[in-house]
C-alpha positions in Angstrom: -37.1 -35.4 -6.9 -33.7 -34.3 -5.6 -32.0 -32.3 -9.3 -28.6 -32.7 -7.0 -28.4 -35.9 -7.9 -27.7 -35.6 -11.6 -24.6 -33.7 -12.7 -25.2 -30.5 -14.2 -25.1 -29.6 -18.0 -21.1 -28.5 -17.8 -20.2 -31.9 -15.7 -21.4 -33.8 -18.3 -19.9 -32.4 -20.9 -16.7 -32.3 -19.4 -17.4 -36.4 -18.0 -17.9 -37.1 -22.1 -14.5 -35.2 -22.6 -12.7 -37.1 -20.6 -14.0 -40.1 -21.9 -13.0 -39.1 -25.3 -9.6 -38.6 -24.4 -9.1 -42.2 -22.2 -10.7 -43.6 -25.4 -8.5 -41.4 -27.8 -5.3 -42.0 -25.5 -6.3 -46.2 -25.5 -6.4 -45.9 -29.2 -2.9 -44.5 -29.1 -1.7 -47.0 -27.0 -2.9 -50.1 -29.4 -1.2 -48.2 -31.7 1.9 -47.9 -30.2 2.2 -51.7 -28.9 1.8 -52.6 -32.6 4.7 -50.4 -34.0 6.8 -51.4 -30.8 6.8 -55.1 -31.4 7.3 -54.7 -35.4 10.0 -52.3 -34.4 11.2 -55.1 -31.8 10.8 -57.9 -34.3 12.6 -56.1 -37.2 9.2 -56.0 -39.1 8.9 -59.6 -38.7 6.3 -61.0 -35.5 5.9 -64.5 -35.4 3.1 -66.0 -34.8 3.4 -66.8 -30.9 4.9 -63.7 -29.9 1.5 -62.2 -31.3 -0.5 -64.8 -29.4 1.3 -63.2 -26.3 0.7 -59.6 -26.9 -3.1 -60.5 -28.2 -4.2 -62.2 -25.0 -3.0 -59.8 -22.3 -3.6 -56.5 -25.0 -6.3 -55.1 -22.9 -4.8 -55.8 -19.6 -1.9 -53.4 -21.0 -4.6 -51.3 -22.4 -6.6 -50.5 -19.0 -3.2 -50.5 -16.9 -1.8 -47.8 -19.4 -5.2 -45.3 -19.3 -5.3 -46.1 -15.4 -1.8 -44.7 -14.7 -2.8 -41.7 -17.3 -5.7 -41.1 -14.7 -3.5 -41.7 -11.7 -1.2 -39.6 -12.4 -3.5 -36.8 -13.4 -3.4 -36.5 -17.2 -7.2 -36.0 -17.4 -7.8 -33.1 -14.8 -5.0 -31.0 -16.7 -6.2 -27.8 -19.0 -4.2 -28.5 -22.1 -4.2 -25.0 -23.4 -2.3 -23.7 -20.4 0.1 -27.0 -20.7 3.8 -26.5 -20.7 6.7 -29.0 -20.0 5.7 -30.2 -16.6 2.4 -31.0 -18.3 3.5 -33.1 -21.0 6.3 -34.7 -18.6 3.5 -36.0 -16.9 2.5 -37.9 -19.9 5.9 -39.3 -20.1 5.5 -40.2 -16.3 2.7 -41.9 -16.7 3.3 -44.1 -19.7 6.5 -45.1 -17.8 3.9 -45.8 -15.2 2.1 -48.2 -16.9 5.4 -49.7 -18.7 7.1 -51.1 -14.9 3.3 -52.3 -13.8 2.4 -54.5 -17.2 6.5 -56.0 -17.0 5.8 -56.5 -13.1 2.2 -57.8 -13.7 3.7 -60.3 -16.7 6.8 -61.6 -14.6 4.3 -62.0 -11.2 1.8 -63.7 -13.4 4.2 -65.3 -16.1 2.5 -63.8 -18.8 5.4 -63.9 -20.7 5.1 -60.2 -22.5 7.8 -59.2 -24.3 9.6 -56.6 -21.7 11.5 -54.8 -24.7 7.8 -54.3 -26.6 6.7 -52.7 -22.8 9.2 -50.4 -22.7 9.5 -49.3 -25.9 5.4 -49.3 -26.1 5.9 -47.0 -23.1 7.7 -44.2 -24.9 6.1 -44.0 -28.4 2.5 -44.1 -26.5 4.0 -40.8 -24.5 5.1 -39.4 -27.5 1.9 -40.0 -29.6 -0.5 -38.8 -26.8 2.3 -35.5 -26.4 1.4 -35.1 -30.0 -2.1 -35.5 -30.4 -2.8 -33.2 -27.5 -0.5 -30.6 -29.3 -2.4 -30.9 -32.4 -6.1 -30.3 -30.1 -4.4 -27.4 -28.4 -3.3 -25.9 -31.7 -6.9 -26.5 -33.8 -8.8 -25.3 -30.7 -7.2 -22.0 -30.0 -7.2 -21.3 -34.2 -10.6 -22.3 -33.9 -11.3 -19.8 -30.9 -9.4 -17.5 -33.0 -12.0 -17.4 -35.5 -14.9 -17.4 -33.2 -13.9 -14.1 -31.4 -16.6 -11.9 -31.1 -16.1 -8.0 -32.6 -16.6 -6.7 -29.3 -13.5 -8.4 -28.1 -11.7 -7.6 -31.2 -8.8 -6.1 -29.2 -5.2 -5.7 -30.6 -2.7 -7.2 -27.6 1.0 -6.5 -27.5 2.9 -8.6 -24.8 5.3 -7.7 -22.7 7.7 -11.1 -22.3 8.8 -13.9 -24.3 9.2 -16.6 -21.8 6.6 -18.6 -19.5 4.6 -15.6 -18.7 4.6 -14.3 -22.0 3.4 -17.9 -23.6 0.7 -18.2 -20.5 -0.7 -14.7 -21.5 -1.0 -15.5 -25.2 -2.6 -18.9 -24.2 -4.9 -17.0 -21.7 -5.9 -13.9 -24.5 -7.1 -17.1 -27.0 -8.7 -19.2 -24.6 -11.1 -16.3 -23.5 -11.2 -14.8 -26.8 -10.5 -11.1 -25.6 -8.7 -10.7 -28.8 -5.7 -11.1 -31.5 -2.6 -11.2 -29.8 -0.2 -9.5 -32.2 3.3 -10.0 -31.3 5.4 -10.2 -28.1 8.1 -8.0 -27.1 11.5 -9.1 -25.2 14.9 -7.6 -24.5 16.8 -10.9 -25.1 18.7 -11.3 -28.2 18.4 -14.4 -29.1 14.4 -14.7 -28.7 14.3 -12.0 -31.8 12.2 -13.1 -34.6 11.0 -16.2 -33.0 8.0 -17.3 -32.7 6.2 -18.1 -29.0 2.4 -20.5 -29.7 3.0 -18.7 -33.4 3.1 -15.3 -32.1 6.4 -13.5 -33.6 8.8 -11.8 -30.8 9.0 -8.8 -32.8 10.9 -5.7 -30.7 12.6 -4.7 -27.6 10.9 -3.0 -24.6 12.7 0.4 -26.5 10.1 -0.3 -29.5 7.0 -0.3 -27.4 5.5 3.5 -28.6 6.4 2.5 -32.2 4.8 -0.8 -32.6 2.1 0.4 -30.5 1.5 3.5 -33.0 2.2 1.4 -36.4 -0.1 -1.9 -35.2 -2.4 0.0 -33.6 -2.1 -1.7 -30.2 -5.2 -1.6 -27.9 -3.6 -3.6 -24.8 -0.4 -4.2 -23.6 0.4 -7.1 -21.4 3.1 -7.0 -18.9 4.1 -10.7 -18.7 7.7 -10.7 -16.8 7.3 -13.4 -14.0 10.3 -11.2 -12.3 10.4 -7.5 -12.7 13.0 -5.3 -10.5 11.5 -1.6 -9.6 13.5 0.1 -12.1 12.8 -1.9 -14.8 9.1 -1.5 -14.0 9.3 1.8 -14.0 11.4 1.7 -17.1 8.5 -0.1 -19.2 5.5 1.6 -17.3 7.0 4.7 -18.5 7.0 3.6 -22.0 3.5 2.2 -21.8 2.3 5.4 -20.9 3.9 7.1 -24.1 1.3 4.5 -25.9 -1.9 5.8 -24.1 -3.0 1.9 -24.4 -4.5 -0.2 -21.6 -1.6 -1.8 -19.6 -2.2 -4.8 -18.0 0.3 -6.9 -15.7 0.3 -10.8 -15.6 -0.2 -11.4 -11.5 -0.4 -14.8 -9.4 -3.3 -14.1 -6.7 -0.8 -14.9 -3.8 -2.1 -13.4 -0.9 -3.9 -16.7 0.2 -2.5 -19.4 -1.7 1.2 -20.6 -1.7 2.4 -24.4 -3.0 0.0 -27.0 -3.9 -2.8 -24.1 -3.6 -1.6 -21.5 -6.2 -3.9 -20.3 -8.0 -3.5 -20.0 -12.0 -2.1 -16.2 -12.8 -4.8 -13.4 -13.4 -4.9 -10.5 -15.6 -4.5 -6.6 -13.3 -4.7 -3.8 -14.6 -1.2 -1.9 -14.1 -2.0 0.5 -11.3 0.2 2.9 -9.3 1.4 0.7 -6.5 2.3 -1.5 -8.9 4.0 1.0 -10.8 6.1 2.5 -7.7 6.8 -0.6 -6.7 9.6 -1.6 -4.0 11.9 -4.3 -3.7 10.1 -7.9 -2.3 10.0 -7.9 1.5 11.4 -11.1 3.0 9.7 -12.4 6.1 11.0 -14.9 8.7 8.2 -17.3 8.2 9.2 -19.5 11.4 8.7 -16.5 13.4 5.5 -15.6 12.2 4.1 -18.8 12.2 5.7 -19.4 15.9 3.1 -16.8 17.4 0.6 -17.1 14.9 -0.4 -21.0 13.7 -2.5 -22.4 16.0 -4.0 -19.1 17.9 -6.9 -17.4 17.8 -6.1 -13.8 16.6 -8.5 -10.6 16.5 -7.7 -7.9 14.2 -9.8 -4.8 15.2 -10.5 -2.6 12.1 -10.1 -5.8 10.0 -12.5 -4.0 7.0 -10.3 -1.6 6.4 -7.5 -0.7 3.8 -4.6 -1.8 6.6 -6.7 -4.3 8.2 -8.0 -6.5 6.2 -4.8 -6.8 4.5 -3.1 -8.1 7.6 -6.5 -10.9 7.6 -5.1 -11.9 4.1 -1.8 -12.2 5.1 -2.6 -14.1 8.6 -4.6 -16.8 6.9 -1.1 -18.1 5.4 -0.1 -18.9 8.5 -2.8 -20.7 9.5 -4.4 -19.4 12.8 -6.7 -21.5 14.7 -9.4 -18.8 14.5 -9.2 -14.9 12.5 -11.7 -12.7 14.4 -12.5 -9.8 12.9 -13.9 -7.0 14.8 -14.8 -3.7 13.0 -17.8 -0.9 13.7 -17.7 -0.8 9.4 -20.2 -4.1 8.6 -19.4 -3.7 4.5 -15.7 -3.8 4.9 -16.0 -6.1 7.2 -19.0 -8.2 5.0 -16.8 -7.6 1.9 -13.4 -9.7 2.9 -16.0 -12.1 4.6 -16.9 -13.1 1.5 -13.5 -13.3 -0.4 -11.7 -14.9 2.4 -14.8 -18.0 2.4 -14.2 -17.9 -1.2 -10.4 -18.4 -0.8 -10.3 -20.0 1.8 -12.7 -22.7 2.8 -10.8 -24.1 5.6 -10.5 -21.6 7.6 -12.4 -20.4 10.6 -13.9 -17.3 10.5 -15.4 -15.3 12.8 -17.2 -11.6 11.8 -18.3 -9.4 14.5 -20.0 -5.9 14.7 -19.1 -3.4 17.1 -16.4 -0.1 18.5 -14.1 -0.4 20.3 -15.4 2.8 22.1 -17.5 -0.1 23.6 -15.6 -1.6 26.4 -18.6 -3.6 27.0 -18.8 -5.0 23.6 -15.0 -5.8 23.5 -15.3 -7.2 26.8 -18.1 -9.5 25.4 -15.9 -10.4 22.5 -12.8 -11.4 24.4 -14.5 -13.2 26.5 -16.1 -15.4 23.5 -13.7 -16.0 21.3 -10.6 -15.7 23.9 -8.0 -14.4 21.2 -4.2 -14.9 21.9 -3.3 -12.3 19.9 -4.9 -9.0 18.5 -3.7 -6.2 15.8 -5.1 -3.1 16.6 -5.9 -1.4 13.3 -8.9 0.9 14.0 -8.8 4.5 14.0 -9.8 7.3 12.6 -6.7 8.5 10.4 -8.0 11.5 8.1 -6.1 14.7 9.2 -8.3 17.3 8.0 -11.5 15.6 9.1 -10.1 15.5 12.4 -8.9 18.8 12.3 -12.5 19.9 12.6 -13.3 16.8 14.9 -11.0 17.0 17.3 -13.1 15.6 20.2 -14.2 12.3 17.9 -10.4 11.9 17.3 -9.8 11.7 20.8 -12.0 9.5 22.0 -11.9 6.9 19.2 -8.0 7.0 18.7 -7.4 7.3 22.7 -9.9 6.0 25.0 -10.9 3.6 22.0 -7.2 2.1 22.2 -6.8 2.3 25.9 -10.3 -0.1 26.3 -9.0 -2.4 24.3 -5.5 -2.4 26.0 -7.4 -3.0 29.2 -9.7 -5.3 28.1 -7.0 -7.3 26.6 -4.8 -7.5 29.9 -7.9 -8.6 31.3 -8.5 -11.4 29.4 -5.5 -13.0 29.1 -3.9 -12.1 25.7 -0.4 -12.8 25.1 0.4 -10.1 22.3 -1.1 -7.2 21.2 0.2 -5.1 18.4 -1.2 -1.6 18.1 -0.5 0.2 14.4 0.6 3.8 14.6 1.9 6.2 12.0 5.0 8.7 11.1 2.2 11.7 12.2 3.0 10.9 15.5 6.5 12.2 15.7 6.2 16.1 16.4 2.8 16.2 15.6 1.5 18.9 13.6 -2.4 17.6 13.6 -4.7 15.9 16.2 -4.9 12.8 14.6 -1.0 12.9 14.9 -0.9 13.7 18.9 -3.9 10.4 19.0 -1.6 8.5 17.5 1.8 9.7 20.0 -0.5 9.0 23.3 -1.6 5.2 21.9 1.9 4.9 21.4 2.4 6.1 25.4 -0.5 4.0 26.4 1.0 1.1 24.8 4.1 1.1 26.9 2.5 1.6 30.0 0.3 -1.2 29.4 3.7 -3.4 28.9 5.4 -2.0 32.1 2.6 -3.0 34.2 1.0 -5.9 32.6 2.3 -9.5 31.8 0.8 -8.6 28.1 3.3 -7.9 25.2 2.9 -4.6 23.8 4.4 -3.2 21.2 3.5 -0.7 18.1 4.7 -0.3 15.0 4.9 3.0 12.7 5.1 3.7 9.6 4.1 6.2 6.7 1.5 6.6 4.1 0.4 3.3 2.1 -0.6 3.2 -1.8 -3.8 2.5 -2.3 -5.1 2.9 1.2 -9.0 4.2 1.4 -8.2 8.2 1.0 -4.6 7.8 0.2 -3.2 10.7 -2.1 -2.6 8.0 -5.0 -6.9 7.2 -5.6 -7.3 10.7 -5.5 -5.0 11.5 -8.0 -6.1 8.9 -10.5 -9.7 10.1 -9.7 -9.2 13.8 -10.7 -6.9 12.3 -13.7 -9.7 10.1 -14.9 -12.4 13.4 -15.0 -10.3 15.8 -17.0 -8.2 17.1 -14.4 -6.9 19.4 -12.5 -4.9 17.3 -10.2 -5.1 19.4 -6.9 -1.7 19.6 -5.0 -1.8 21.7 -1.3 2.1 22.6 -1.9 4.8 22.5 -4.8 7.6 21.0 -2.2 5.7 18.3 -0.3 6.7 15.1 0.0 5.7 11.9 1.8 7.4 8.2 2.6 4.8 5.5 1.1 5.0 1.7 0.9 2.3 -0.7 0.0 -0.3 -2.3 1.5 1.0 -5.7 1.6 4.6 -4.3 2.5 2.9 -2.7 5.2 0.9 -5.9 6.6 4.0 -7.8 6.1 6.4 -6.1 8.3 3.6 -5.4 10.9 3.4 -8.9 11.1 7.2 -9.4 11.3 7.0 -7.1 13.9 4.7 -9.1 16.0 7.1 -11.7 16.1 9.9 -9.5 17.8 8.2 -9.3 20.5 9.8 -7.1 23.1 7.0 -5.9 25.0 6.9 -2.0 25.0 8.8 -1.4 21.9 7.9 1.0 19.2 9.3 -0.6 15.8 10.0 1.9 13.0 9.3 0.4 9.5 12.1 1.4 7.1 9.8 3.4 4.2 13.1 3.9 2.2 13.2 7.5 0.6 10.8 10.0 0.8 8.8 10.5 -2.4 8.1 14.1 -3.5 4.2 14.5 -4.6 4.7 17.0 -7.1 6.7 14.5 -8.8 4.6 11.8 -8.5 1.6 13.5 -9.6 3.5 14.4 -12.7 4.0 10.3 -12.7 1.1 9.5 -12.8 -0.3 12.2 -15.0 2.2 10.2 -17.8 1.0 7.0 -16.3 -2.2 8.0 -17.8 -1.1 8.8 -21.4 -1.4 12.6 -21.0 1.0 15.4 -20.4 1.1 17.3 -17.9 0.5 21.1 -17.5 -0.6 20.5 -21.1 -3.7 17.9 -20.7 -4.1 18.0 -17.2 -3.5 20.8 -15.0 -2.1 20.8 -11.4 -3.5 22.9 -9.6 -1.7 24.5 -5.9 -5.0 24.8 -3.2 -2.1 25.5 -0.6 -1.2 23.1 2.5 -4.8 22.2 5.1 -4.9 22.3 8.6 -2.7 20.3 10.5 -0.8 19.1 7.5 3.2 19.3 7.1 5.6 19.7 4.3 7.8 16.9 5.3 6.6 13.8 7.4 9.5 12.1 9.9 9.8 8.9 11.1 11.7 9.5 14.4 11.8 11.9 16.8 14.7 14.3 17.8 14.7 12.4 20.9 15.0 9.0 19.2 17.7 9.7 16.3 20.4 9.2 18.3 18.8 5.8 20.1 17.2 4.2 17.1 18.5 0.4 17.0 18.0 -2.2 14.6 16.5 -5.3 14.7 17.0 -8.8 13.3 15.0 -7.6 10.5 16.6 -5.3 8.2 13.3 -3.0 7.9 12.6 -2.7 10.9 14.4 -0.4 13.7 13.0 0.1 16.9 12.9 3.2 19.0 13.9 4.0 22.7 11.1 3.7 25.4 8.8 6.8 26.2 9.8 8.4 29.8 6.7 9.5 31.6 5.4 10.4 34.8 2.4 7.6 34.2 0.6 9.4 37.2 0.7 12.4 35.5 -0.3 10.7 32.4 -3.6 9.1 33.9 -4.6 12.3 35.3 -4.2 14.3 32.1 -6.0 11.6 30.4 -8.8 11.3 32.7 -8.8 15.4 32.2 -8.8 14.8 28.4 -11.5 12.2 28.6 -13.7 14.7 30.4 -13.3 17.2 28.0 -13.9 15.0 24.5 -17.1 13.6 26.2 -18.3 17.4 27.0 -17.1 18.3 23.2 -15.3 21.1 24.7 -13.0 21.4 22.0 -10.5 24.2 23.2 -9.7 22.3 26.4 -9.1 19.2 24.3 -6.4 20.5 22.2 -5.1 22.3 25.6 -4.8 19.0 27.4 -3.2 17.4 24.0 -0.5 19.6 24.4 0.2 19.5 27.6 -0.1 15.5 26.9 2.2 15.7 23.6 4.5 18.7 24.2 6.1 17.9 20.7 2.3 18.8 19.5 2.5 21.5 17.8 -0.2 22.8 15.5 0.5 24.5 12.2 -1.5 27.4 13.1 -1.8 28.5 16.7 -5.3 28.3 18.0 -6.4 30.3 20.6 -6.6 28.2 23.8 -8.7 30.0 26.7 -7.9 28.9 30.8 -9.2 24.8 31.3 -12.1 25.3 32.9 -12.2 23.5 36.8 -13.9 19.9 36.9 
């Protein structure tokens, strides 16, 4: 016997719910036709008009809870309803109104058009009601239902739609007693929002926290500038409650397919946020809908943020190619969950591999590919120089050449701020990808271009984690120097304007993405620190280790070279730099030097032929460098 067949438990019981409300709503509607003809009739029906309205009563009936049903009424959740909800209602009823005066002039059923009309309205207005009245008895019910172990204490942060969604939301899921709700506008001062009082300003946060002994705070402002988030995170902290912010899941959905907000906990990205990036969506879609893109290192922190932000334009295919299978497995799975329509493609493999890549292109024939893999962490490759090299490098130059090969249009390679006057060897990988880039776009019919930019909250061993890491064990928060500082933005910021970047698309360029002012870590570790409800040097220490190999004090976004050349772009955040001169035979043959040496693991020759490579490569501590040993 096939089970499929029946509906499950919860379809049935919300089948009989809807059942009870079309038989609830047709009750209503009897009702209302009554009133409306005494009110018609001055109290007074005669006989024949009642003859009428008795012998086409259920045809008004059905037509009534039909256009209900047509228009939706029954698939809405009336605890999250608000005006465009109950407008609905009023839609409908007006619906079924024009169809039972068109029905009875078509058919000359003679029905009293001013009894329709009027019918129409008091039905929308007694269904408007009666769902009120649910809504209220089943969220005082819930009330009293809740569990002690979500006895929670919630302030929230807003008094408008957010702030009534969030109080709706806490009720519905019973995670606790939502005590009052907190706005700066005058006039919303000792109101009441779904009979919560508004009972403070965003300046009485600590003290209603302390005196109602607050547990949670809810930050339910649909629109929040930077400063005034920072304003009110810093007041939350003071409060040592949970802080929560009231988020739309956006990355995948937009229109028709956004999805109801979500509760996140208030983290640091949100916290330092920046001003809302605005795309030029034509552009992006222009060289995006409709194409089969690859995204190599698509598991990780950069990458697979760039997969969530090219699924809303609506390629033909996403490919993503990554040597990392749980990255990789893990935005598998949330993009099928978000996403069922699109067509996703998962592959294994390094793009070490030319083989492999060659394999791939010539499978899934990608128009366009974002070249996000590399191995980023400074110190690591500080001590693995050779790994660096050949992954960042000859990793980046096989997939350069097996692109041109294959025929791809556009290929965007991802570099970062370390590559100006590099200080590190992950920094000189990242200054010859850039060099290998433009060659590829002088002497193929490819466009190639990379992008740069600085560090990125959030990203897999970003400062930020680390921070809230050692915060969350008792401290101390390790620092490597009291003045260093670093440009950040965040990761969808980042994905964003890579994106935007694409679209450009003059081949050989190397756009600079604008990371605003450079943030000093001392500072934001103190941040933070409050973030977390402590104080700092008092509850957690932070500690000076002193600054690790191959790092800088201050990270720069241009060369010396550049400053003077930098131009701008039709996108106000992003500038683009002047093109690399090179002696490209030179270039090969110091690379095919380089290449030599990695694969040997000869380390001392490496960093000799990076420098000769990148003469603005300049490590922070000399290294002895012994005489290249002869091929």
């Amino acid at each position: 016997m096939n089970l499929k067949r029946f509906p499950s438990k919860a379809q049935r019981i919300k089948i009989l719910k809807e059942c009870l409300m079309m038989l609830i709503d047709a009750s209503l509607i009897l009702l209302a036709i009554h009133v409306s003809a005494l009110l018609r009739y001055d109290g007074a029906v005669s006989a024949r008009a009642q003859m009428v309205l008795n012998r086409r009563l259920h045809w008004i009936v059905i037509i009534n809870v039909a256009s209900l049903a047509f228009v939706g009424v029954y698939r809405i959740i009336w605890k999250y309803g608000g005006i465009r909800e109950y407008g609905r209602v009023g839609v409908a009823c007006m619906l079924g109104a024009s169809v039972n005066i068109g029905l009875s002039l078509l058919f000359r059923w003679a029905l009293p058009r001013t009894v329709l009309i009027i019918a129409g309205m008091s039905s929308a207005i007694m269904i408007c009601v009666v769902r009120v009245i649910i809504s209220y008895i089943s969220e005082a019910v819930s009330q009293g239902l809740r569990s002690s172990e979500s006895d929670r204490r919630y302030l929230v942060i807003g008094a408008g739609e957010g702030g009534l969604y969030a109080v709706r939301f806490i009720r519905a899921r019973r995670m606790g007693v939502v005590v009052g709700l907190i706005d700066d506008d005058p006039a919303k001062q000792n109101l009441r929002v779904s009979g919560v009082n508004v009972i403070g300003t965003t300046a009485d946060i600590p003290k209603i926290a302390r005196n109602r002994s607050i547990s949670d705070i809810v930050i339910a402002i649909t629109r929040l500038e930077q400063a005034d988030m920072e304003r009110i995170g810093n007041l939350c902290a003071l409060t040592r409650c949970t802080v929560k912010v009231l988020s739309h899941d956006n990355e995948l959905n937009s229109g028709e397919n956004r999805q109801q907000p979500v509760f996140k906990r208030l983290n640091a990205s949100m916290f330092l946020k920046r001003p809302e990036v605005k795309l030029d969506h034509k552009k992006i879609t222009d060289y995006i809908n409709d194409k089969t893109v690859l995204v190599t290192g698509g598991g990780g922190s950069i990458g697979s943020e760039i997969c969530r932000q090219l699924v809303r334009f609506s390629p033909k295919k996403l490919v993503v190619f990554d040597v990392y299978e749980n990255g990789a497995y893990e935005l598998q799975m949330e993009l099928n969950r978000k996403r069922s329509d699109l067509k996703l493609e998962v592959v294994i493999g390094s793009i070490r591999d030319k083989r492999r890549l060659d394999s791939v292109m010539d499978e899934y024939k990608p128009e366009v590919v974002f070249h996000a893999a590399a191995h980023k962490h400074v110190p690591l490759m500080e001590t693995s120089p050779a790994e660096a090299v050949k992954n960042n490098v000859f990793g980046t130059y096989n997939l350069l050449k097996s692109a041109s090969e294959h025929g791809v249009e556009r290929l965007v390679q991802l570099s970062t701020d370390k590559a100006v006057n590099p200080t590190n060897v992950m920094g000189a990988t990242k200054r010859i990808t850039e060099m290998l880039v433009q060659m590829f776009a002088r002497n193929t019919e490819m466009k190639c271009m990379a992008v740069r930019f600085g560090n990125v909250l959030g990203s897999h061993g970003s400062v930020i984690p680390l921070f809230e890491e050692q915060i969350l064990d008792g401290g101390p928060v390790t620092l490597t120097h009291p003045e260093i500082t670093r440009y950040f933005m965040t990761i969808p910021e980042a994905a964003q304007l890579v994106l935007q970047a694409g679209a450009l698309a003059k081949s050989g360029s190397i756009y600079v993405l604008d990371m605003g002012e450079p943030v000093k870590i001392y500072e934001l570790a103190e941040k933070l620190i409050r973030f977390y409800g402590y104080e700092p040097g008092k509850d957690i220490e932070i500690k000076i280790t002193g600054l690790r190999p191959g790092e800088k004090l201050y990270e720069e976004l241009m060369m010396d070279t550049e400053i003077d050349q930098m131009g701008r772009t039709a996108h106000n955040k992003i500038l683009v730099a002047p093109p690399i001169s090179m002696d490209e035979r030179k270039f090969m043959d110091l690379l095919e030097e380089l290449k030599v040496f990695a694969e040997a693991g000869d380390i001392i020759n490496t960093l000799v032929t990076l420098r000769e490579i990148v003469p603005t490569y300049k490590p922070r501590r000399e290294r002895k460098a012994g005489k290249k040993k002869a091929q």
